[in-house]
Backbone as CSV, one residue per row, in Angstrom:
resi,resn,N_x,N_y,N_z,CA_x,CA_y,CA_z,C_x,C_y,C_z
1,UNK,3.732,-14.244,-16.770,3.176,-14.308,-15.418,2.379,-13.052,-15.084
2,UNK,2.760,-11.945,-15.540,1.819,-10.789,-15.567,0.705,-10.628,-15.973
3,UNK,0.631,-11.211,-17.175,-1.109,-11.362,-17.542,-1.595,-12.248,-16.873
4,UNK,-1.137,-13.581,-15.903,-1.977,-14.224,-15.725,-2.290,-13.541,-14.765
5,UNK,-1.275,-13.169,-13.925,-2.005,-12.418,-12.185,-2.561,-11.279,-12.685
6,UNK,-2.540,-10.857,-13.234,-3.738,-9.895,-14.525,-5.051,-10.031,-14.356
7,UNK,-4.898,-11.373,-15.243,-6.316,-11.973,-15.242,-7.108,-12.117,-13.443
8,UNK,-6.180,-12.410,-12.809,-6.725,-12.896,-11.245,-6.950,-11.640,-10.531
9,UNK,-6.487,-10.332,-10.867,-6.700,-8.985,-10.699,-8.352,-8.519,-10.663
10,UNK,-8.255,-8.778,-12.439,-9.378,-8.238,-13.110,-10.798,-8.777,-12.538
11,UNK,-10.384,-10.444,-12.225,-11.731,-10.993,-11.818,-12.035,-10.513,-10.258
12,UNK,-11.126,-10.420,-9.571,-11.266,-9.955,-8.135,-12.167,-8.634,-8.467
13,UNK,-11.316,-7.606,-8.578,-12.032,-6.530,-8.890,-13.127,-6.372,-9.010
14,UNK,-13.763,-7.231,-10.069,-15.145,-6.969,-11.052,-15.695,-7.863,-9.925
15,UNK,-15.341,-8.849,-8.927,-16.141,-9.196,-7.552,-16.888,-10.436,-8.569
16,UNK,-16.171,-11.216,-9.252,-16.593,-12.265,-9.783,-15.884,-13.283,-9.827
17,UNK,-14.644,-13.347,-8.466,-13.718,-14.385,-7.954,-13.605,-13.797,-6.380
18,UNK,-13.841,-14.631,-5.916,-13.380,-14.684,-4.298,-12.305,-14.254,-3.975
19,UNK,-11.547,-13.816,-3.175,-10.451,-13.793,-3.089,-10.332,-13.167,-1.623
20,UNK,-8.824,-13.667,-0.911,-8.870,-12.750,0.683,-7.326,-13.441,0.705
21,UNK,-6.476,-13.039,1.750,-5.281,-13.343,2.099,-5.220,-13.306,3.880
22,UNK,-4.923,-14.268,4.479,-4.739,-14.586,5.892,-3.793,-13.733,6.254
23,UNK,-3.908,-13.082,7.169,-2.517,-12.903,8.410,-2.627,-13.509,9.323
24,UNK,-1.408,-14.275,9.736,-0.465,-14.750,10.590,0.688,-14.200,11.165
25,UNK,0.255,-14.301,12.178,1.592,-13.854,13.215,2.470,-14.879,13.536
26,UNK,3.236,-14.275,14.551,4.021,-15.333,15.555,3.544,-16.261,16.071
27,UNK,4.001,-17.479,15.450,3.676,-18.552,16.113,2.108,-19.510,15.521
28,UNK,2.179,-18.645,14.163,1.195,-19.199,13.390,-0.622,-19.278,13.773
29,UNK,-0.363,-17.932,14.521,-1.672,-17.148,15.434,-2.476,-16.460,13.920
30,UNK,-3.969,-17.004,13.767,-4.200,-15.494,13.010,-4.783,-14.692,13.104
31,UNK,-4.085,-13.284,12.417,-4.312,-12.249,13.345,-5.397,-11.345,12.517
32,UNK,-5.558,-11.581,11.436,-6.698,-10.740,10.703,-6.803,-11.251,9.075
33,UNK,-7.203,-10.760,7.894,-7.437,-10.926,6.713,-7.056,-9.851,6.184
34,UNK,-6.744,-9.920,4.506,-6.684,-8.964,3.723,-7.456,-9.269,2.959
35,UNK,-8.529,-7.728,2.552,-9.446,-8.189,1.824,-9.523,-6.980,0.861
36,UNK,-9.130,-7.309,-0.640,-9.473,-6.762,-1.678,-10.489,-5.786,-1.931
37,UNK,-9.872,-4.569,-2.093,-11.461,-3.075,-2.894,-12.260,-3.379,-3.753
38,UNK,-13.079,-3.947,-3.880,-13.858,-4.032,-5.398,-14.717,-2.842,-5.865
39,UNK,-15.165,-3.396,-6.832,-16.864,-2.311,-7.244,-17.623,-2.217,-6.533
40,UNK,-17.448,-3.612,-6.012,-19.430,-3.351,-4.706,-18.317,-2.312,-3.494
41,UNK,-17.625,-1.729,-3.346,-17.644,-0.685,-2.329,-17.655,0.543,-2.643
42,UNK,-17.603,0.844,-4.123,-17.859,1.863,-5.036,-19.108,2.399,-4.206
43,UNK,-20.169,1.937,-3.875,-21.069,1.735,-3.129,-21.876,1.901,-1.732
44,UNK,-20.386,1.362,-1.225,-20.431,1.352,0.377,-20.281,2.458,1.273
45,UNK,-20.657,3.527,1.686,-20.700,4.568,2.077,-19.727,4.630,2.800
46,UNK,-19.860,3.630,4.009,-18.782,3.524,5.163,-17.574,3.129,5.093
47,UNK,-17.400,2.449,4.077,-16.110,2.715,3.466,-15.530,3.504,3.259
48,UNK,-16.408,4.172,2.174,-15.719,5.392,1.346,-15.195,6.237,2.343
49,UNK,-16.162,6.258,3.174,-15.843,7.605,4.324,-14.867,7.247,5.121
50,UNK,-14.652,5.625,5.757,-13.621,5.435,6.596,-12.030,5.992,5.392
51,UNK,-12.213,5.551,4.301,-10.914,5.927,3.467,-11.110,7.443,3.547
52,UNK,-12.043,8.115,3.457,-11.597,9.337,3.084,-11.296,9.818,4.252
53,UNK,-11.530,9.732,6.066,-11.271,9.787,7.267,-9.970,9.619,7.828
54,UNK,-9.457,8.264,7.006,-8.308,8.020,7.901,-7.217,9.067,6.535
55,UNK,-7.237,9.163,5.156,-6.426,9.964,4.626,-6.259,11.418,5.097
56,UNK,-7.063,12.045,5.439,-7.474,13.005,6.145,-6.827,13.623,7.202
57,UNK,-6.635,12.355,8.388,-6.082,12.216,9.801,-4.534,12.059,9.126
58,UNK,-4.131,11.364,8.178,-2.604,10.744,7.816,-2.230,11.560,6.874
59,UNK,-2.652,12.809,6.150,-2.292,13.791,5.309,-0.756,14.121,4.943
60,UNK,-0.023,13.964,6.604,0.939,14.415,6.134,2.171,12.961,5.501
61,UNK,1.622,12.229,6.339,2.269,11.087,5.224,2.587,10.521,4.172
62,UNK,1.743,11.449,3.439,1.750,10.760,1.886,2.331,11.453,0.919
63,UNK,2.988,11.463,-0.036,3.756,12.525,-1.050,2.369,13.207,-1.743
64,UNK,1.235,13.004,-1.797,0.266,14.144,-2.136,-0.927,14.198,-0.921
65,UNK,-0.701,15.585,-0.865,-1.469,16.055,0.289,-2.579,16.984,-0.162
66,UNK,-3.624,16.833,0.376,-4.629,17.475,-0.162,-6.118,17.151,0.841
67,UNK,-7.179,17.612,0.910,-8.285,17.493,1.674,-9.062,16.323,0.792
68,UNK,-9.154,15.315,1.315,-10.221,14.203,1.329,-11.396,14.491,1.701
69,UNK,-12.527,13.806,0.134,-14.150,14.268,0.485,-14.387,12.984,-0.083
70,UNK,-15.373,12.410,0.234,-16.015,10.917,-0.190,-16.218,11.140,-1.727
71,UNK,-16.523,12.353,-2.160,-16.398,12.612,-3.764,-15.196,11.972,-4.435
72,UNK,-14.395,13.040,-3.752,-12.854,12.675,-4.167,-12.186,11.183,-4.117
73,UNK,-12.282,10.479,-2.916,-12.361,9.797,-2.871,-12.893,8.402,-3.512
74,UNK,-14.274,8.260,-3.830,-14.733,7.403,-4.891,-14.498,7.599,-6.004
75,UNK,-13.939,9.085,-6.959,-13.904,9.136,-7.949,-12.211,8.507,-8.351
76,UNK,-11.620,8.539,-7.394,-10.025,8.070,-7.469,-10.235,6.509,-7.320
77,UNK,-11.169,6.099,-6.811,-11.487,4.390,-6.742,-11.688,4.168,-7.736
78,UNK,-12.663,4.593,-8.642,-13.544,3.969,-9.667,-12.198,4.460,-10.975
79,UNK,-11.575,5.858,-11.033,-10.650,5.806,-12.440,-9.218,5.613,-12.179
80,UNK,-9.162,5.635,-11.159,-7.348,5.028,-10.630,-7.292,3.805,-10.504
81,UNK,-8.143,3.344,-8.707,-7.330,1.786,-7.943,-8.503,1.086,-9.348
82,UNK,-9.889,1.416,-8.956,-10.417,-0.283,-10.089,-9.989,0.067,-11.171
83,UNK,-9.303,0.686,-12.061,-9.455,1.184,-13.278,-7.785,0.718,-13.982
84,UNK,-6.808,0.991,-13.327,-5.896,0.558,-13.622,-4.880,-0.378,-13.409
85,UNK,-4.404,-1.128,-14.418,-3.666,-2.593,-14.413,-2.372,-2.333,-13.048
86,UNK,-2.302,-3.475,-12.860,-1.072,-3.662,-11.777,-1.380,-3.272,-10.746
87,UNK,-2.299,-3.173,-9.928,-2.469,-2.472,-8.723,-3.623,-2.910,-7.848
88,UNK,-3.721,-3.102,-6.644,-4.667,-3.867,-5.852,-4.598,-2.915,-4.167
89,UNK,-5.769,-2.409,-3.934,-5.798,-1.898,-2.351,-6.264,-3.494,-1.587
90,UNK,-5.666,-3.387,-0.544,-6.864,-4.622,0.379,-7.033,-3.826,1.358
91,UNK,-8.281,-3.764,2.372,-8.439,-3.907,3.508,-8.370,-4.573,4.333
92,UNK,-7.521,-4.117,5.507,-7.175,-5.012,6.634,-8.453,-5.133,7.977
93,UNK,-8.977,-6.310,7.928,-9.969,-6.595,8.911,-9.359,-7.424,9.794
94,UNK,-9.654,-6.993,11.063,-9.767,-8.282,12.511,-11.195,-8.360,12.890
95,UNK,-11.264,-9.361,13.353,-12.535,-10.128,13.401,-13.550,-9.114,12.733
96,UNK,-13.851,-9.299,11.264,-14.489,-8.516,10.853,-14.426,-6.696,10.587
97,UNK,-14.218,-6.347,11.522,-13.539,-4.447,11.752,-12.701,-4.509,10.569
98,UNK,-12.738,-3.525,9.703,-12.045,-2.479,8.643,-11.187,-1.783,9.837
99,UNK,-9.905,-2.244,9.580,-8.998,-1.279,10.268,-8.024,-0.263,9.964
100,UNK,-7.961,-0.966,8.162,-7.008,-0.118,7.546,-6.968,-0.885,6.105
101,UNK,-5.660,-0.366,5.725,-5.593,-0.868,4.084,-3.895,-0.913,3.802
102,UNK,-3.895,-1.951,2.725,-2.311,-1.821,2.751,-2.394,-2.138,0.569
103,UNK,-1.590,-1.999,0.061,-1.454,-2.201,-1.650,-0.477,-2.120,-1.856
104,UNK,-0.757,-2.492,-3.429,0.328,-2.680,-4.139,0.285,-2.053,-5.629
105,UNK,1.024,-1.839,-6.510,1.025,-0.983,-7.661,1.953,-0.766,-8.328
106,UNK,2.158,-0.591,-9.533,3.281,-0.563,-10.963,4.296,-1.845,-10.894
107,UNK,2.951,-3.073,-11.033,3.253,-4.595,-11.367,3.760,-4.481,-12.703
108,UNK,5.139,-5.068,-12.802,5.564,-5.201,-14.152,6.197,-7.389,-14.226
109,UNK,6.428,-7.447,-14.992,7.143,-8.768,-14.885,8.356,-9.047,-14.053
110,UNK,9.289,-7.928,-13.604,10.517,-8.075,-12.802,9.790,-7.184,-11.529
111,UNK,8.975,-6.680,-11.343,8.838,-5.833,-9.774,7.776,-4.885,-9.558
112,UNK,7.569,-4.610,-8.253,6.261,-4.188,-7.644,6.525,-2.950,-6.503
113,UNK,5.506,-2.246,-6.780,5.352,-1.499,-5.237,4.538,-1.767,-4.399
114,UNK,5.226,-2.137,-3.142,3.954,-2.583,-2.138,4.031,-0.440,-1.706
115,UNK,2.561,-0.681,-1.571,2.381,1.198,-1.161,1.386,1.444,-0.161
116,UNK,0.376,2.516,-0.215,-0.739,2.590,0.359,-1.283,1.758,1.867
117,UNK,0.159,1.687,2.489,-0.020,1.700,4.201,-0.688,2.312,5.111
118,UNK,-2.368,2.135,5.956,-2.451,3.312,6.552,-2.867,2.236,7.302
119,UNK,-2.920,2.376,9.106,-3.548,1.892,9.644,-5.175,3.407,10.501
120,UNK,-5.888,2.883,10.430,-6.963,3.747,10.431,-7.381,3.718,11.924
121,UNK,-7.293,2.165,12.103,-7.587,2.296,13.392,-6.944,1.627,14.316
122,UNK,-6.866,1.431,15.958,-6.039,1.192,16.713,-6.742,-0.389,17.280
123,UNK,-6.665,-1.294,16.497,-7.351,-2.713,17.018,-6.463,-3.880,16.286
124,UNK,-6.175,-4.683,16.936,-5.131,-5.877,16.704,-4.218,-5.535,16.983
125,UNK,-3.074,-6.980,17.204,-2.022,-6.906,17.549,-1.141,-5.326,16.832
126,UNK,-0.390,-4.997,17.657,0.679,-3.633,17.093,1.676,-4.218,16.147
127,UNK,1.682,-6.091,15.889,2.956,-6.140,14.551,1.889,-6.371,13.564
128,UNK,0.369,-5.937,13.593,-0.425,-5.835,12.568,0.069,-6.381,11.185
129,UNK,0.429,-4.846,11.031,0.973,-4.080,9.758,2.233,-4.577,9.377
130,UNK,3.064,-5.270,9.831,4.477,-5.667,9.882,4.013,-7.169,9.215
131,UNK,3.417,-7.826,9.817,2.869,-9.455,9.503,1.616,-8.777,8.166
132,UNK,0.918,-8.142,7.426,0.406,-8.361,6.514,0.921,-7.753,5.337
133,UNK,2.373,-6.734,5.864,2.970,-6.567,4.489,3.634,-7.639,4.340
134,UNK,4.632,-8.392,5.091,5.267,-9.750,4.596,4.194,-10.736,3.770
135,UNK,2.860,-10.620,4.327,2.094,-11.646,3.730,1.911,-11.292,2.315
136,UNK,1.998,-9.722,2.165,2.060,-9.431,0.706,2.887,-9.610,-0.464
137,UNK,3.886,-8.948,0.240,5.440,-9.786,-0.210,5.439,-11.320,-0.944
138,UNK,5.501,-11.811,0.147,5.113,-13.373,0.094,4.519,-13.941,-1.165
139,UNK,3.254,-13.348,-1.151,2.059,-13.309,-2.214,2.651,-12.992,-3.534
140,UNK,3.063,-12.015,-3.836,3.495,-11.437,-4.763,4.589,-12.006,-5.371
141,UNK,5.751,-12.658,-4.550,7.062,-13.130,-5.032,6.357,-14.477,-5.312
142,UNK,5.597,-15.065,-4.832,5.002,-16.676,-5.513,4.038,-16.707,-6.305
143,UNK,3.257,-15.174,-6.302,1.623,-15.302,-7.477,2.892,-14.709,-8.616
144,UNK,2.955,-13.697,-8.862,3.207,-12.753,-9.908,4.935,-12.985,-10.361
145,UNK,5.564,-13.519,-9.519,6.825,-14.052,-9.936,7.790,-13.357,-10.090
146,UNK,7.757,-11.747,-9.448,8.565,-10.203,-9.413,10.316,-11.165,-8.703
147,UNK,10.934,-9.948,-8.929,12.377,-10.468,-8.664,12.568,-9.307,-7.482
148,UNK,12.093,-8.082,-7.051,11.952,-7.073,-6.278,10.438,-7.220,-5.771
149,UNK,10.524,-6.214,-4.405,9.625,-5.645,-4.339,10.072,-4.386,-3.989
150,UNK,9.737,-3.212,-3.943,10.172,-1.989,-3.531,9.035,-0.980,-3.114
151,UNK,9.549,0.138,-1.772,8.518,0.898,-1.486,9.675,2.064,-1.460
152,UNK,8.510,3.345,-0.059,8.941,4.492,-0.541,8.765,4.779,1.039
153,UNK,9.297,5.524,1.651,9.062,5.831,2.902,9.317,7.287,3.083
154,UNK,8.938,8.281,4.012,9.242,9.642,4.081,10.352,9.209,5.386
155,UNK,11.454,9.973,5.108,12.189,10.152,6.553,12.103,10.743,7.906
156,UNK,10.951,11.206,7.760,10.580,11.658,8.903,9.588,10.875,9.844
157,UNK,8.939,9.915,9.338,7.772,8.730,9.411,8.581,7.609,10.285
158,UNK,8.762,7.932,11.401,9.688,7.011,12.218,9.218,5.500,12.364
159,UNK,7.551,5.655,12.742,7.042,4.774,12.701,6.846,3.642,10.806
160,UNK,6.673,4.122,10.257,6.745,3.390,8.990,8.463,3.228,8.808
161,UNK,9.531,3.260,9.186,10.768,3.028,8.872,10.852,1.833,9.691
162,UNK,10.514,1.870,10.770,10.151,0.349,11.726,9.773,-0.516,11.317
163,UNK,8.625,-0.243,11.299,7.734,-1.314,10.227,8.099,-1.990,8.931
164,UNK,8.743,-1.028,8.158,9.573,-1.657,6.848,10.982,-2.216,7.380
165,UNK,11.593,-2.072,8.107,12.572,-2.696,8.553,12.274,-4.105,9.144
166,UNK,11.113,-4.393,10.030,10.713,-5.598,10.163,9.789,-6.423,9.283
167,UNK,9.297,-5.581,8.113,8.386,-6.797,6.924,9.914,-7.280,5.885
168,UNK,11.126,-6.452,6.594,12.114,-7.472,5.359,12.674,-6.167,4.531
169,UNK,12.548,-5.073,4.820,13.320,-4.459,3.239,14.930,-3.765,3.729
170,UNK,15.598,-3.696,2.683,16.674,-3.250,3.067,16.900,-1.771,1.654
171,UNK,17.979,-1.813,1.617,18.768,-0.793,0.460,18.697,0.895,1.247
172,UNK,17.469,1.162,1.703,17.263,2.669,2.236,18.045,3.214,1.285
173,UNK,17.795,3.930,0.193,18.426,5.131,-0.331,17.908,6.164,-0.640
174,UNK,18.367,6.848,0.041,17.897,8.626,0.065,17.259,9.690,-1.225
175,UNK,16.652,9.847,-1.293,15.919,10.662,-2.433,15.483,12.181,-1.781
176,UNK,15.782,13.399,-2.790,15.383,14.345,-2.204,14.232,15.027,-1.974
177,UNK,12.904,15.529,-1.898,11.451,15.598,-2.598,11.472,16.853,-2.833
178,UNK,10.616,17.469,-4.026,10.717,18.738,-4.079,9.147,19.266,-4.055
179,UNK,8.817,20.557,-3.603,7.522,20.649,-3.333,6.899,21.373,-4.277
180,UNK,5.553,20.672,-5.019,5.133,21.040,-6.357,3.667,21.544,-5.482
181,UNK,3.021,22.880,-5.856,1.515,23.320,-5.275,0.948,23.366,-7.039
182,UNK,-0.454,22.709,-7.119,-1.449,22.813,-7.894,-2.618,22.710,-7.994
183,UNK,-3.421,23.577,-7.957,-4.904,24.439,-7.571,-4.900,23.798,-6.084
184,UNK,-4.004,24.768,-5.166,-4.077,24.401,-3.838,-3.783,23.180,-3.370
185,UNK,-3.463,22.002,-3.431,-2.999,20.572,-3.473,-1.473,20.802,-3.813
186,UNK,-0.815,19.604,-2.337,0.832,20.081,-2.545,1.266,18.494,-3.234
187,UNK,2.330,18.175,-3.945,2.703,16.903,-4.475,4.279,17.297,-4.197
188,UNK,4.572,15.524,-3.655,6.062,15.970,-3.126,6.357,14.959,-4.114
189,UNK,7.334,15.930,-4.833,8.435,14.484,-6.251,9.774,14.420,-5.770
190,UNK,9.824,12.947,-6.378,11.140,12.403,-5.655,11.733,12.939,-6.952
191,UNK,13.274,13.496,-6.185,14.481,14.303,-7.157,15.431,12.938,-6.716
192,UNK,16.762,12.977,-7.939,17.934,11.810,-7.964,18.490,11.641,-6.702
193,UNK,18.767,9.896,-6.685,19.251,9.961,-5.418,20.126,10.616,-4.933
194,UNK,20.910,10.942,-3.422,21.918,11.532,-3.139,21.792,13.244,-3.077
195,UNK,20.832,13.440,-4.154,20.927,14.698,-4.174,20.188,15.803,-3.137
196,UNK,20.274,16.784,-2.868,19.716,17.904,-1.953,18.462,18.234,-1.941
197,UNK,17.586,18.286,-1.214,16.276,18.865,-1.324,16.051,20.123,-0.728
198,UNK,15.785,21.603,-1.552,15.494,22.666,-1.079,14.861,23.333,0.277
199,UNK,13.659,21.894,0.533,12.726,22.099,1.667,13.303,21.391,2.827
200,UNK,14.604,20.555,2.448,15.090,19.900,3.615,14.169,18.163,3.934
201,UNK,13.660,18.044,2.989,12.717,16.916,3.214,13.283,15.949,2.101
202,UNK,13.358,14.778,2.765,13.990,13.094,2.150,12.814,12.012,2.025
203,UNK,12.746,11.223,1.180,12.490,9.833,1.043,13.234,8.408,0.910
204,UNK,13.155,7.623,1.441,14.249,6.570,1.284,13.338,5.111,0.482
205,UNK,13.993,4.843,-0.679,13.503,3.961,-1.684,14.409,2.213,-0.854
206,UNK,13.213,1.289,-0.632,13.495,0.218,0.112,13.384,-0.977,-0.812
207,UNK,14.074,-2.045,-0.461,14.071,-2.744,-1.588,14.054,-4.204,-0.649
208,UNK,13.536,-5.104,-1.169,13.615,-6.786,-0.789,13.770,-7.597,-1.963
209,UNK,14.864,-9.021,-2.260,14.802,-9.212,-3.331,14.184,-10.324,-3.210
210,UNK,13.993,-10.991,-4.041,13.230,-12.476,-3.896,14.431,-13.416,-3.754
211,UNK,14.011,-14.437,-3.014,14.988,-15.297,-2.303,13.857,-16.682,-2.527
212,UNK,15.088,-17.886,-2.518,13.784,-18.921,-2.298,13.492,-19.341,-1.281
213,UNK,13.995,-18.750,0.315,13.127,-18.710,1.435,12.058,-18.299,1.597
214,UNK,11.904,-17.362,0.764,10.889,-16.528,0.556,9.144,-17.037,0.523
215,UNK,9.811,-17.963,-0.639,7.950,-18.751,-1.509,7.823,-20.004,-0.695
């Protein structure tokens, strides 16, 4: 099942298969689209820049922190997200508007990371983000056939602990991060669970399993 959603990867990507995913809300309202990164935005200026803008503004959220430049930025598109297997950004549009982006990454045959949550901008409903990670979920436990899905949350990110609590995940287990600096750029690594973190800073590893309510 991995190579085939492989194959359905590769063609998205290369922008030589269609592809988009609906959100739906409550009550079977819809509330926006998810729409796949390809090559043709390799391209797109306003893209690039809205990604490198909203990482920028959300710096401290992410386990690597560092200054975003549209350089930087496209060059991590073109040899990271298009470049490597298992992994898909979408952008989240309402009526058209780029509002944000949500992904997924280290697809294996038993499990996935849904990752790369940002909302960029402040338009659509506020369970946005809550209704298009389930839709991912969703996606993933019926395309790719994973038995998990799992993410990563910082404990201090009150707002993203919400949010993952209402797209469905449970387990929360504590991880410690330790703080790595290289040529000025900080990277926070997750240390064994349970254990102590020097800087006082936690991550909690979330888990949903596949169910057949689910598909």
């Amino acid at each position: 099942m991995v190579n085939s959603i492989q194959v359905l990867l590769n063609e998205v990507v290369a922008g030589t298969r269609p592809f988009s995913l609906e959100i739906y809300g409550e009550g079977g309202t819809r509330e926006g689209v998810l729409r796949p990164v390809t090559v043709a935005q390799l391209d797109d200026y306003e893209i690039v820049q809205r990604l490198t803008d909203w990482r920028n503004r959300s710096m401290e959220k992410f386990l690597s922190q560092f200054v975003a430049t549209p350089e930087r930025t496209r060059s991590w598109m073109r040899n990271v997200l298009l470049k490597m297997q298992g992994q898909m950004l979408f952008l989240i549009c309402v009526n058209d508007q780029v509002v944000g982006h949500y992904g997924f990454k280290n697809l294996t045959s038993s499990e996935v990371l849904l990752d790369n949550a940002l909302r960029g901008e402040r338009v659509g409903h506020p369970k946005l983000f809550v209704w298009a990670g389930q839709t991912l979920v969703q996606w993933l436990f019926r395309e790719a056939a994973v038995q998990r899905v799992y993410a990563y949350v910082l404990a201090d990110n009150a707002a993203s602990i919400m949010m993952n609590k209402q797209i469905g995940f449970g387990g929360w287990r504590r991880h410690p991060l330790v703080k790595r600096v290289r040529e000025g750029d900080i990277f926070w690594e997750m240390g064994p669970e349970g254990a102590a973190s020097a800087e006082g800073r936690y991550c909690f590893k979330l888990l949903i399993e596949r169910s057949p309510c689910m598909i």
